[in-house]
N, C-alpha and C positions, 0 to 999 in steps of 0.2 A: 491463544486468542480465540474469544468464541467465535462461531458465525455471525452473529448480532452485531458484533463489536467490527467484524471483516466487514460485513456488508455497509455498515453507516461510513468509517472511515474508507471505503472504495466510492462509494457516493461523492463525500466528503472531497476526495483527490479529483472525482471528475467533476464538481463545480467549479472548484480553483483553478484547474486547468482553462474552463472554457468564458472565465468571466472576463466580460471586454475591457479594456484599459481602460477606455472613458468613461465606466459606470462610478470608480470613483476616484477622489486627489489620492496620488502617490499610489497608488494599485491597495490601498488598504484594506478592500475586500477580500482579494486573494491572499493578500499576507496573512489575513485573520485565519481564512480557511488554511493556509500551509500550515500558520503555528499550532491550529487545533490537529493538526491531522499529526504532524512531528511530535507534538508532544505523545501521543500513544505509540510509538514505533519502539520497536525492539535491537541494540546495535546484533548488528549479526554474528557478531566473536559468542553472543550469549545462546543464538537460537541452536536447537538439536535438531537438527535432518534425519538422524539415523532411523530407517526404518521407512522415511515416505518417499513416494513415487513423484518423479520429475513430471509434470503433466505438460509446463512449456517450455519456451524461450520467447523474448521479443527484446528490441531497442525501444526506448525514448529516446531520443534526440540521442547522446554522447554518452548514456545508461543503459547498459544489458541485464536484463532480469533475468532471471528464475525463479518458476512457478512449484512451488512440493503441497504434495498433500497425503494426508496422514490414512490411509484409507486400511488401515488395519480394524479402524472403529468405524459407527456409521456415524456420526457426527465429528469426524475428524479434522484437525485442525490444517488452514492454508496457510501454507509460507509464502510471501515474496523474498527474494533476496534480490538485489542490487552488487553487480559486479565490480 
């Protein structure tokens, strides 16, 4: 994933996250943003780690992340993975 493509869909995740249930019927703003954002995610059986450096951890709610990044290059790639 380039930077380009991380940065719009981390954008992306933090509008869905923070839009208030009354702005529309059925939450269909946030569904729009969740399926745009799903639809470019990669399952994790596919992604390759070997080689990047662990830079976090955090929870969402009931989801443990980890943060990799590819810093062998200088424009290297960030993983999220989901536990």
């Amino acid at each position: 994933m380039d930077r380009r493509r991380f940065l719009r869909n981390t954008a992306l995740t933090a509008a869905a996250a923070y839009v208030p249930d009354g702005v529309a019927d059925d939450r269909s703003i946030q569904e729009r943003y969740i399926r745009a954002f799903n639809a470019s995610l990669t399952p994790a059986a596919n992604v390759d780690i070997e080689g990047h450096t662990l830079i976090c951890e955090f929870t969402i709610g009931p989801t443990a992340w980890k943060v990799y990044e590819d810093l062998r290059t200088r424009d290297g790639v960030i993983t999220y993975l989901s536990a």
